[in-house]
N, C-alpha and C positions, 0 to 999 in steps of 0.2 A: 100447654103444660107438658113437660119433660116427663114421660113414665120410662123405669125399667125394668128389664125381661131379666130371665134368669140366663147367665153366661159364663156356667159353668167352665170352670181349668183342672185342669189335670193334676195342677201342682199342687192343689190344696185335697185336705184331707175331711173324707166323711164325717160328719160327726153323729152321734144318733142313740143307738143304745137305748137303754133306761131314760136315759134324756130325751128322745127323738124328740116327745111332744114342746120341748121348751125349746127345744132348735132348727125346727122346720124353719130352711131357709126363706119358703113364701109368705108365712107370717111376715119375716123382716121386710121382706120384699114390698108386701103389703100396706105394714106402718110407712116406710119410707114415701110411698108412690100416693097415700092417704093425704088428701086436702081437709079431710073430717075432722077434728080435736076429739070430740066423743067416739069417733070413729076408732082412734088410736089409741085411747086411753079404757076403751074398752076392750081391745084387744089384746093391748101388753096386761088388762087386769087379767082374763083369762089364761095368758099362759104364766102369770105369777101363780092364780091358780091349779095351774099342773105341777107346777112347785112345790108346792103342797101336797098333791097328791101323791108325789113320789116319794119325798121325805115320809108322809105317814105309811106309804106303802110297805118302803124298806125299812124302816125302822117299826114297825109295827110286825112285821113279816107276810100281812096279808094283801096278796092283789086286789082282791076283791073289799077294803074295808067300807067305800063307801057306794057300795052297792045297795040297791034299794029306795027309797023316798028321797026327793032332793034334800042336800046339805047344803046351806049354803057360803061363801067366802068365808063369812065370821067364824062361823062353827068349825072349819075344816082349821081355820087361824087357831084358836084355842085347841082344836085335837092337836095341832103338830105342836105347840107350846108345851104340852101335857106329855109329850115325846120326845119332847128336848131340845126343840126350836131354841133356838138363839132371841135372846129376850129384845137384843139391838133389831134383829132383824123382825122379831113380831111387831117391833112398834112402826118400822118403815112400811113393811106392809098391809100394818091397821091404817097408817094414812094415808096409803094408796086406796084402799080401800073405799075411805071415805070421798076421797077426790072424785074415785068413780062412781057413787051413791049421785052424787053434786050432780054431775052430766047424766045419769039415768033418770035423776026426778026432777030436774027442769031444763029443757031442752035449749035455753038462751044462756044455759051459765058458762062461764068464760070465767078458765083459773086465773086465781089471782096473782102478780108476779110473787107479793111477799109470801101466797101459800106455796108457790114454789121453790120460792126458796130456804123454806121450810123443811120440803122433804130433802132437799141437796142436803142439808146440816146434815140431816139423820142418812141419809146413803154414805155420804162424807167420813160419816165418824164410824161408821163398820168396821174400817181399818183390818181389813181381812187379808189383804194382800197388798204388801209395800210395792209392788208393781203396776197397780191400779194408778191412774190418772184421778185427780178431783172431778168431779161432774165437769167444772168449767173451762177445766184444762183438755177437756176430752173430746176428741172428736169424730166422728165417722164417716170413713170411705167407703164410697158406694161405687160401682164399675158395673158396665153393664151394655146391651144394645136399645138404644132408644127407639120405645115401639111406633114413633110416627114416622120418623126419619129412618130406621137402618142402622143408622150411623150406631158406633161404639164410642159412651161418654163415661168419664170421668167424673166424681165430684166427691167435694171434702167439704163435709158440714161440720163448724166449728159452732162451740156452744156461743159465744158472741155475738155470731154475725145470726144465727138461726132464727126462725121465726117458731113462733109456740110449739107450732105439731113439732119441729126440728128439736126445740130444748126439751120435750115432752121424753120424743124419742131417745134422745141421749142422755137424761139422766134414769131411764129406765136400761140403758143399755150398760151404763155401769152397776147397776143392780143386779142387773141377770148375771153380772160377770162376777161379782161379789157372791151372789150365790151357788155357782158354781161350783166357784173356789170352796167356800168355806163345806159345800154339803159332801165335794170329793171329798174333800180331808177328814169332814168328821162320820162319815160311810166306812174311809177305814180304817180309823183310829177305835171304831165301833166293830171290824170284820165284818164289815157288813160288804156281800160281794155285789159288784154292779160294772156296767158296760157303759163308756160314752161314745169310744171310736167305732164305727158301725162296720166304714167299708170304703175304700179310695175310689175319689171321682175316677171316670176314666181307667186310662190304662195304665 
């Protein structure tokens, strides 16, 4: 099996900020180089749930609000609703939600194509940014040094040709980008101030 390392360039730019937690590049890293499906699907659920975290954060004004006794997915989902969460985007990631429920309470389940394609509609129809790709149009390059060989590989996963973890991954990676988009814009259409660019790789 092909893993890859991180192989950082110069040309691209930090990203971080307020964001950090939904852009640390070895989570991606991570999903990608994952043979686990619960493995990845609980992954991408937690940093949806930094998602959340930040929206209530900022928009609440407090760092600290859910500090104290655990909350969990659900309840963080209805505070950020309660705050102005975007009603399209609460119901994508009430089904995400549940998808990961599925893989935490029985360890042999295996999503189903039609529940996937399920949540594609709803990512699909967000319509946040006319420069967005459809889930199935969209695909991901990956570049890197492979840790058994040395060598520096190349690879473009199309949602087509992908195998589950592969379509898992990419239609969560038009999500994250969807939400992005629409939390920059409505952060400051709200004046609400926030940082995503951190700091430039390299020199």
């Amino acid at each position: 099996m092909t893993s890859f390392e991180d192989g950082s360039d110069s040309r691209y730019i930090g990203v971080g900020g307020d964001f950090a937690n939904v852009l640390d590049h070895n989570d991606y890293l991570a999903l990608i180089n994952s043979t686990d499906t619960a493995g990845v699907v609980l992954r991408a659920h937690l940093i949806l749930e930094d998602f959340l975290n930040i929206w209530c954060s900022k928009t609440s004004g407090s760092e600290d609000l859910f500090k104290g006794p655990f909350i969990g997915f659900r309840s963080k989902l209805s505070i950020a609703q309660n705050l102005g969460l975007d009603s399209k985007i609460f119901e994508v990631l009430d089904r995400f939600n549940k998808i990961r429920n599925s893989y935490s309470h029985n360890r042999k389940y295996t999503l189903e194509q039609s529940r996937l394609d399920a949540l594609i509609l709803l990512v699909d129809d967000l319509h946040i940014s006319e420069k967005l790709l459809p889930c199935k149009d969209f695909s991901i390059y990956i570049g890197g040094t492979d840790t058994t060989s040395g060598r520096n590989i190349e690879r473009n996963y199309k949602y087509e040709d992908a195998d589950l973890n592969k379509k898992i991954i990419i239609v969560f990676m038009v999500l994250v980008l969807n939400l992005l988009s629409w939390m920059q814009s409505e952060f400051e259409r709200k004046g609400i101030n926030y940082t995503i660019i951190s700091d430039f790789l390299g020199k």
